[in-house]
C-alpha positions in Angstrom: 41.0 31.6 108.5 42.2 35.0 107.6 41.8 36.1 111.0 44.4 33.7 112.0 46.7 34.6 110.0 46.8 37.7 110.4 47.0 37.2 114.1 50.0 34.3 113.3 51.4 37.5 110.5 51.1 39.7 114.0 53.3 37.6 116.7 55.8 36.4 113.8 56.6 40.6 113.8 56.9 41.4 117.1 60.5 40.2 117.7 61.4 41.9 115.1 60.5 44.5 116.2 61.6 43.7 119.5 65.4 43.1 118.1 65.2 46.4 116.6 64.6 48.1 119.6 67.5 46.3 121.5 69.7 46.9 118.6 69.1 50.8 118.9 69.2 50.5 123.0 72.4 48.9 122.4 73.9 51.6 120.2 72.8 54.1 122.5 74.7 52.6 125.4 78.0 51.7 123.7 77.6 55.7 122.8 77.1 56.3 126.2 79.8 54.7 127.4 82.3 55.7 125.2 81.5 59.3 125.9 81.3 58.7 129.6 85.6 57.1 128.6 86.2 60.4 126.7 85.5 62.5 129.7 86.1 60.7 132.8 89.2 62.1 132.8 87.6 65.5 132.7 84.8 64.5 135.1 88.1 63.9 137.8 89.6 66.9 136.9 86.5 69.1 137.8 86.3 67.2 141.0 89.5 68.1 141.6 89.5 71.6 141.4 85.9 71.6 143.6 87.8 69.7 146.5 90.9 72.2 146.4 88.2 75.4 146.1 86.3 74.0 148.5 89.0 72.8 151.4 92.3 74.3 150.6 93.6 76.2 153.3 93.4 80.1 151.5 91.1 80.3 148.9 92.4 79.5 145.3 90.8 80.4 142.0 89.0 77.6 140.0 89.8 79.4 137.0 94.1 79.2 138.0 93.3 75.5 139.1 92.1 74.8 135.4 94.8 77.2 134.1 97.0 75.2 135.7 95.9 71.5 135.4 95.9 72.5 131.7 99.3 73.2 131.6 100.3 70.0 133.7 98.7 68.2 131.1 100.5 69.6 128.0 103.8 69.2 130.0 103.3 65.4 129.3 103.6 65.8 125.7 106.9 68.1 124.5 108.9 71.0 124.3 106.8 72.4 122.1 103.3 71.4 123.3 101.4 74.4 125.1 98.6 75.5 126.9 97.7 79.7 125.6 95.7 80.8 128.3 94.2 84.7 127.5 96.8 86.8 129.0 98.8 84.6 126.2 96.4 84.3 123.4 96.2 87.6 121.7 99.6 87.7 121.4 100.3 84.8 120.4 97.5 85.5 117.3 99.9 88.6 117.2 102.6 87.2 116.2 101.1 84.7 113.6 99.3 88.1 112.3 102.2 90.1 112.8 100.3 93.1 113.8 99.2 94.2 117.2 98.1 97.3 119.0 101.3 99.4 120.7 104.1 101.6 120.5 106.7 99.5 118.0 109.2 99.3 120.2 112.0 96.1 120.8 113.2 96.2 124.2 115.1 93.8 126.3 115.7 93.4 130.1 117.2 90.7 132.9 119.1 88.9 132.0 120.6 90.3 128.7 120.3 94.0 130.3 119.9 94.9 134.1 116.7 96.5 133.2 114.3 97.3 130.0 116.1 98.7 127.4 115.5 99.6 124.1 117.1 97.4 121.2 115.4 99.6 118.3 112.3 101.5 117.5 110.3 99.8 114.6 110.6 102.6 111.2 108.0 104.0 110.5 106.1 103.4 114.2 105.0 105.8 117.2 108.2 105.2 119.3 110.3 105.9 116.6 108.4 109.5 115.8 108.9 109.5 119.2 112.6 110.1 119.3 113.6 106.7 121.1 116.7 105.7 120.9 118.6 102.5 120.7 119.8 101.8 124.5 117.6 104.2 126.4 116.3 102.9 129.6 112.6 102.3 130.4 112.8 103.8 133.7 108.8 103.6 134.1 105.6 102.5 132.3 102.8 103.8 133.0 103.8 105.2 136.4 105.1 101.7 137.4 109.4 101.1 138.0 111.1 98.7 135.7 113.2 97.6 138.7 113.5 93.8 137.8 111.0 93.8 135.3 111.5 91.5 132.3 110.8 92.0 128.6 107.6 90.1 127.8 105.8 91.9 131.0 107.0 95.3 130.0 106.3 94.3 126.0 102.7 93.9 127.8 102.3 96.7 129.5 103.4 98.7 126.6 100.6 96.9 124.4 97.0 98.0 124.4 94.1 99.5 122.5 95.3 101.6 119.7 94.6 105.3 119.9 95.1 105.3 123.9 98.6 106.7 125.0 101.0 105.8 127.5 103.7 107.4 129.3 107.4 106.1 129.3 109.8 107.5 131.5 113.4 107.4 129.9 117.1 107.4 131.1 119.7 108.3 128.2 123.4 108.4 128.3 124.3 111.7 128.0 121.4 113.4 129.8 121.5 114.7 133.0 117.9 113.6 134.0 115.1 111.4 133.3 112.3 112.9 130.8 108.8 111.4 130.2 107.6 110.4 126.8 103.9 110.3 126.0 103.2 107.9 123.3 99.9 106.8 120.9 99.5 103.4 120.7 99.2 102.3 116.9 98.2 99.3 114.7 101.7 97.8 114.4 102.3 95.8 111.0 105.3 93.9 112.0 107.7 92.9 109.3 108.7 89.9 109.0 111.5 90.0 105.8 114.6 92.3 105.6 117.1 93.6 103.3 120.4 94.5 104.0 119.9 98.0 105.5 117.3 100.8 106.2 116.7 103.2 103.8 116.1 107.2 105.2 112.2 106.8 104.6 111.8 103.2 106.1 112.6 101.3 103.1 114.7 98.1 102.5 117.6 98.0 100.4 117.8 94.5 99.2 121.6 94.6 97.7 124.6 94.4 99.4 126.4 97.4 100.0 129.5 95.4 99.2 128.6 93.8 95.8 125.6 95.6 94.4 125.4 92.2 91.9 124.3 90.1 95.3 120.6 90.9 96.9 120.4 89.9 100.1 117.1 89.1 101.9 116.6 87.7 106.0 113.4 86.2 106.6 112.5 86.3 110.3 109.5 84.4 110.9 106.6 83.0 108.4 104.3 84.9 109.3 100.3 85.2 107.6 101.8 88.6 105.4 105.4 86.4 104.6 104.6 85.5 101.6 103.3 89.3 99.9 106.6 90.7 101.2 108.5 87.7 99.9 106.7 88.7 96.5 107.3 92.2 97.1 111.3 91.2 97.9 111.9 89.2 95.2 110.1 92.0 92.7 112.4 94.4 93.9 115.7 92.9 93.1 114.9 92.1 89.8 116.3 92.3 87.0 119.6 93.8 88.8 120.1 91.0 91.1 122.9 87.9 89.7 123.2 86.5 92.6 120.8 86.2 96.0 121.7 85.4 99.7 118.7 83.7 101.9 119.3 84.5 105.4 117.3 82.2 108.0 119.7 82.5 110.6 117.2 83.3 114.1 114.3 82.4 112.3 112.5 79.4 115.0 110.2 79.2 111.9 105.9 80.0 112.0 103.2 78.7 109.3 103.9 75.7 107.6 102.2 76.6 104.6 103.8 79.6 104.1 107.2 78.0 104.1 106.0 75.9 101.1 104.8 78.9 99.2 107.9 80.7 99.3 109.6 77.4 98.4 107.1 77.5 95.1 108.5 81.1 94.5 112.2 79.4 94.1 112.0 75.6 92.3 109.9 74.3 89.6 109.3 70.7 90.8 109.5 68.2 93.1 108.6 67.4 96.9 108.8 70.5 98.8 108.2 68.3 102.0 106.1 65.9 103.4 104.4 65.2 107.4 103.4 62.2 109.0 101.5 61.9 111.8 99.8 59.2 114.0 96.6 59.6 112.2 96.0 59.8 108.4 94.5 62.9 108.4 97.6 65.1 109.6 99.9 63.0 106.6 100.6 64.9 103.4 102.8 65.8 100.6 103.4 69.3 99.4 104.5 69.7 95.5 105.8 72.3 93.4 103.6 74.0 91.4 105.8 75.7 88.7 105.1 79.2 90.5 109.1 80.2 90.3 109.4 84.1 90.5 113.1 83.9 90.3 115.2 82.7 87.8 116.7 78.9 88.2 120.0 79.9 86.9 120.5 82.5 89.7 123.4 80.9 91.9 121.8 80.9 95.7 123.1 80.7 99.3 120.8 80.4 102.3 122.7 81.3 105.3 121.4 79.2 108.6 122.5 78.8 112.0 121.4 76.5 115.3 118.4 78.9 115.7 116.7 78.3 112.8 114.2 76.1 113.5 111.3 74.4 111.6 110.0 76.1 108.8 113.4 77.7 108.3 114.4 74.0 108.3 111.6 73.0 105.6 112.6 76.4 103.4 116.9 75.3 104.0 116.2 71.9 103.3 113.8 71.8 100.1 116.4 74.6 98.5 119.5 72.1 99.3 117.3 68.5 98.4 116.2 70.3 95.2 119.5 71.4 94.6 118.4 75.0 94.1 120.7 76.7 97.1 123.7 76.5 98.7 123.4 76.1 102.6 126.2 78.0 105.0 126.9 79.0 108.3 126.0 76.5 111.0 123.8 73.3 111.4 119.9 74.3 112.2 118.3 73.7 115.0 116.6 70.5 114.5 112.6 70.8 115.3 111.1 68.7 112.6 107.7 68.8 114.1 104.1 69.9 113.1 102.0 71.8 116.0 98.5 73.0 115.3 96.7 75.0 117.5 93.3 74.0 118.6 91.2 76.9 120.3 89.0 75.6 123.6 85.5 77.1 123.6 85.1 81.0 123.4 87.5 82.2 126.2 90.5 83.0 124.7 92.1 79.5 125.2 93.7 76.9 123.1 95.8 74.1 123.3 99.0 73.9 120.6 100.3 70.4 120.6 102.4 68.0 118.1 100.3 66.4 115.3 103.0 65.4 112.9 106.7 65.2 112.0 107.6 66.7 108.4 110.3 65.6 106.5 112.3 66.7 103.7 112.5 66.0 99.8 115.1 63.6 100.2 113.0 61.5 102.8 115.6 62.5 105.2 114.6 63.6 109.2 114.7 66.9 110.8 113.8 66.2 114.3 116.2 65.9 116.7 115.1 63.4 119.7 116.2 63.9 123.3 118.4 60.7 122.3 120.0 61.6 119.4 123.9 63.2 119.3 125.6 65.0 116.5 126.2 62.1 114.9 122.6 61.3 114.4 120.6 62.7 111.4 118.6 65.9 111.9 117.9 69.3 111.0 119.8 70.9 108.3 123.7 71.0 107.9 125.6 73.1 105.5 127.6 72.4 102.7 131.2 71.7 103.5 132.8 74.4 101.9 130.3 76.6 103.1 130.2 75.5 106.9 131.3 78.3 110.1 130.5 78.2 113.1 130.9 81.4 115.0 131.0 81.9 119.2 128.5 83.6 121.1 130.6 86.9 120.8 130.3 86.8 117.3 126.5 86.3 117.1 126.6 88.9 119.8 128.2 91.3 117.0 125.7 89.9 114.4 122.8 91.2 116.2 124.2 94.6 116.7 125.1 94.6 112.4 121.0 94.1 112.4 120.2 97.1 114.6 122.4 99.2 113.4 121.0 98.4 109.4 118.1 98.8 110.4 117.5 102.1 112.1 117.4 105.4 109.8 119.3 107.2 112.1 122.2 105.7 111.4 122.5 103.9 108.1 121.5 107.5 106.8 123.9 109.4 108.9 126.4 110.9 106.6 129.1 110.7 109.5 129.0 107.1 109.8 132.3 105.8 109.5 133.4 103.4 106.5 133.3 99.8 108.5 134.9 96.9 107.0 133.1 94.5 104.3 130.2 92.6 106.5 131.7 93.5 109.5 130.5 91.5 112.5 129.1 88.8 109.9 131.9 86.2 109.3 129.3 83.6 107.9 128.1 86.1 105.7 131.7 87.4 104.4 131.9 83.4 103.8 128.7 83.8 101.3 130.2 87.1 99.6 133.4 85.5 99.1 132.0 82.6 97.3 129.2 84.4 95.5 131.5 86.9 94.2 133.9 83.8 93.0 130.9 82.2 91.5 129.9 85.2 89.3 133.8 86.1 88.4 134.1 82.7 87.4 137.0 81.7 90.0 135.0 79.4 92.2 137.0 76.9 93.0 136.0 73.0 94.6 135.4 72.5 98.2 138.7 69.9 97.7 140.7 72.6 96.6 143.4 73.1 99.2 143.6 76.7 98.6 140.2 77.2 99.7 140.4 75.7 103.2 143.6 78.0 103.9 141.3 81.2 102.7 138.5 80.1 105.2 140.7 80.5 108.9 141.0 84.1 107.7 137.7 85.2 107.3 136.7 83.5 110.9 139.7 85.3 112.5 139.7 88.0 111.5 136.3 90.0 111.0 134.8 89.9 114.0 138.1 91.7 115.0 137.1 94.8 112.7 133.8 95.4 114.4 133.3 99.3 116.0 130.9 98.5 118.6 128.6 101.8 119.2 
């Protein structure tokens, strides 16, 4: 009797058993499958690129192919969606870092200049113990013509291993011939906040030149170092400074985080901003945290235009939600998107593509849609009594205020002519004006008649008093 039971004990087990199994075959399939969904796609791609290696007319590389389908693919998402393929990578990690291996050297070419030219030598850098001057032609690199070059391939070239040299040939006004320039390349720490000129030993001057009371500090990108040198900045104008100008204009923005630690440095509470994205993971809310290294009572003015662009937006907008800042000059860009950057395998590739949209304190939107008009709501717009828009000659004379303050040479020169208060900066003769009212105690409202007939002044006139060099 036992026997049989155990036997009856035996068969009553074996579809169990048997159920188990199918259950874990099962598993195993849906797995399968689903991977085999994942990468069809990928499995097509390959195929692909092996027909158009293997029957193409001339021979193509698989690698370009890849290169290439890669970027197709991206092109289905946005504007700001990219493929970084190597020749691309390290610099774009370059600019994140802000540091990279050359001669510290901003040139421009076609179309802005008929060919390479240099803006400014970084202080402090190889080309500028070089001797290189604003608006000396790169005749040659490295042996090779300029001829219809443009920047980025010539910024290349330039760039390489530090401690290896390379040989510029330069054209300068004033000199009968050309002359060859043999320059070390250099680690070059890129900075990404200004004052308002160039000391002689490569050091920022953070107060106005026309109101010592006002410090004035440009942020151009928020970079991985932003932050120390926003520290550094707001340590240096302290206790002196009574007033402080933000200036954001040309900043198309950089690390998200870093825009909401500078934001920390500058309110006590509240939402700093929030992102939402498709999945729940890439949603978030950044806070405060009561890390203010400058005053609340200090009156602020953050000075924008329509190329500042996402974290400049999320800095510009927290500062006006929070009612910490003013916001003047002209309405931002309007790029209220979150891109991270997802490297492929170990080749030097990565794909940067859209996982959120952040928005500001308020709740209010920042991204401007292919659909939207001006009447829509996006991006960042200034305060009314605050708001200039300026022509592309103006901005034209804006940039060359920025070379000039910041090369040695010049704002050290003892000969340099007296120029007009903020002189090629109406937008920022806007924020003096009213800053200066502020801390006199004659600021009037934005309703006040008198104001709007001082503001067609200031817009007229100072680009006028420019002295171009």
């Amino acid at each position: 009797m036992v026997r049989v039971a155990e036997f009856e004990l035996e068969t009553e087990a074996l579809p169990v058993r048997n159920i188990q199994i199918l259950v874990v075959i099962m598993l195993v399939c849906i797995a399968c499958y689903v991977q085999a969904e994942r990468l069809k796609y990928a499995g097509k791609i390959g195929s692909a690129i092996q027909l158009i290696e293997q029957n193409f007319v001339e021979e193509r590389d698989p690698q370009e192919l890849y290169y290439a389908a890669m970027d197709g693919i991206v092109s289905r998402l946005d504007r700001f969606s990219e493929f970084i393929p190597p020749a691309k990578y390290e610099q774009f990690q370059a600019g994140i870092e802000q540091e990279f291996g050359g001669l510290g050297i901003l040139v421009e070419g076609p179309p802005v200049a008929q060919q390479i030219t240099v803006v400014a030598p970084i202080p402090g850098t190889p080309a500028f113990r070089a001797g290189l001057q604003p608006g000396d032609i790169i005749a040659q690199i490295a042996g090779e013509p300029t001829e219809g070059m443009f920047a980025d391939k010539a910024s290349e070239m330039m760039r390489g291993p530090v401690g290896e040299s390379v040989v510029l040939r330069i054209r300068r006004a004033g000199e009968p011939l050309e002359f060859d320039v043999q320059i070390e390349r250099a680690d070059i720490q890129v900075d990404s906040i200004y004052g308002d000129r160039i000391r002689a030993d490569s050091s920022w001057d953070y107060f106005l030149k026309e109101d010592r009371r006002i410090a004035y500090i440009r942020i151009n990108l928020f970079g991985e170092k932003t932050v120390a040198e926003f520290e550094k900045a707001l340590a240096a104008i302290q206790p002196e400074a009574q007033a402080v100008i933000l200036d954001l204009r040309y900043n198309p923005g950089g690390i998200l985080s870093c825009a909401v630690q500078l934001c920390n440095m500058l309110v006590d509470k509240g939402v700093v901003v929030s992102t939402r994205g498709r999945r729940d993971i890439f949603g978030s809310e950044f806070r405060a945290k009561s890390e203010v290294q400058l005053p609340l009572d200090i009156p602020m003015v953050v000075l924008i235009n329509q190329q500042s662009a996402s974290a400049s937006e999320i800095m510009a907008g927290c500062l006006q939600d929070l009612g910490r800042a003013k916001i003047a000059g002209s309405r931002s860009f309007g790029k209220g998107t979150v891109q991270q950057v997802f490297p492929l395998d170990n080749d030097q590739t990565a794909l940067k593509f859209t996982t959120a949209r952040f928005y500001r304190p308020s709740g209010k939107n920042i991204h401007r849609t292919e659909e939207m008009n001006e009447e829509d709501e996006w991006g960042v717009s200034p305060d009314s009594d605050l708001e200039l828009k300026v022509s592309d000659l103006q901005n034209l004379y804006l940039n060359q205020r920025w070379r000039r303050n910041g090369d040695p040479r010049i704002t050290a020169s003892p000969e340099q002519p007296p120029a007009p208060a903020c002189a090629g900066d109406p937008q920022l003769k806007l924020v003096l004006d009213y800053l200066q009212a502020v801390l006199d105690g004659s600021h009037r409202s934005p309703g006040d008649p008198l104001v709007e007939q001082e503001r067609p002044a200031a817009q007229i006139t100072a680009p006028l008093e420019v002295a171009i060099p």
